[in-house]
C-alpha positions, 0 to 999 in steps of 0.5 A: 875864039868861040861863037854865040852864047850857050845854054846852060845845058849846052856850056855844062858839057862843053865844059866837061868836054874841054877838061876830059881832052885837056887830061886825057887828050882824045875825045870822049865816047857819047856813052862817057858824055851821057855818063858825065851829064846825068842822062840815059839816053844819046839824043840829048847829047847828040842835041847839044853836040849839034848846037854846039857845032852850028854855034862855033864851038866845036867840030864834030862829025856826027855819029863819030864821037871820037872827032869831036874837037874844040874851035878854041881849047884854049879859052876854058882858063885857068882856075883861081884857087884863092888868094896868097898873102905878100905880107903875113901868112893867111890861110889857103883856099881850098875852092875853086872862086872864079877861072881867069880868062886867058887868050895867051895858048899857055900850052903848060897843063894845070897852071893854077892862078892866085890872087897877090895879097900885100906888098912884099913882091913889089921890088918883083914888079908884083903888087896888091891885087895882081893875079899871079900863074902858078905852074905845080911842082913835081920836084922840089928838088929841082927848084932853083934858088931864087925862083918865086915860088908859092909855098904853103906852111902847114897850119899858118897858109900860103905866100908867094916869095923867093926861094932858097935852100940852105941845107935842112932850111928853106928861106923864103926871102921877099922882094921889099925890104920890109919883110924880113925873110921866113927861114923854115925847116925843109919839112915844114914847107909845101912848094905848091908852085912856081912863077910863071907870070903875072897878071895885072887886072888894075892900072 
């Protein structure tokens, strides 16, 4: 876990830090951070750098940028893009609310996290006001039937169900008899992601 509290000049750039290694995974140049942070001159940067290391966020040898990592690349989190409906269709979120704080090293790239609206995946063990992790389908082609995907329809939102293709029809089926299941033409349903787990934030 990281040190003591940062400024804010300090937490933007660790900030920045921490998303350039998670897509490029090599540090950036001091020229890169000055770049990204607005500034003209090095010795901000080195300043911030030196503070972050001296609070337990980073290592770093100065005047070798390229060294530089984080203590705890983990604990940025995982972004919380919005809500999806276990009920009706509701309309997505395109902005980023809030990050869901996560210890648990989940070392998949770009999970996402939705917060659960409704009932329909209780028989899932997933109820009202859960947040759910979401990892992005490439391929869904490659989705399994039965496999508890978030899937966007065009024009009505986003909800989180099980998914079942039967030929040019996809079928998103709940987890609570009281729905009935959605049955869509294949081209007519966005497979934004698949489960990969659950986070309960209330008892």
């Amino acid at each position: 876990m990281a040190g003591e509290s940062l400024t804010s000049a300090q937490q933007e750039l660790y900030d920045w830090i921490a998303a350039y290694l998670a897509k490029q995974r090599h540090a950036p140049s001091i020229r890169q951070m000055m770049h990204a942070m607005g500034l003209r001159s090095p010795a901000p940067i080195q300043s911030r750098l030196r503070h972050l290391q001296a609070k337990g966020w980073i290592t770093w040898k100065e005047g070798q940028a390229r060294t530089l990592q984080l203590t705890d690349p983990f604990s940025v989190g995982v972004p919380v893009l919005g809500a999806v409906a276990a009920g009706g269709l509701v309309e997505p979120f395109d902005d980023v609310q809030q990050r869901l704080d996560l210890q648990l090293l989940l070392k998949r790239r770009n999970l996402f996290a939705l917060t659960v609206n409704g009932d329909s995946m209780e028989q899932a063990h997933i109820v009202d006001g859960d947040v759910v992790l979401m990892e992005p389908v490439q391929d869904p082609s490659q989705v399994k039937p039965g496999t508890i995907v978030s899937a966007l329809v065009p024009g009505a939102g986003t909800t989180l169900k099980y998914f079942q293709l039967d030929g040019a029809m996809v079928r998103l089926e709940a987890a609570n008899p009281n729905y009935a299941p959605l049955e869509l033409p294949v081209d007519q349903v966005a497979l934004q992601g698949k489960l990969v787990g659950v986070w309960r934030q209330k008892t």
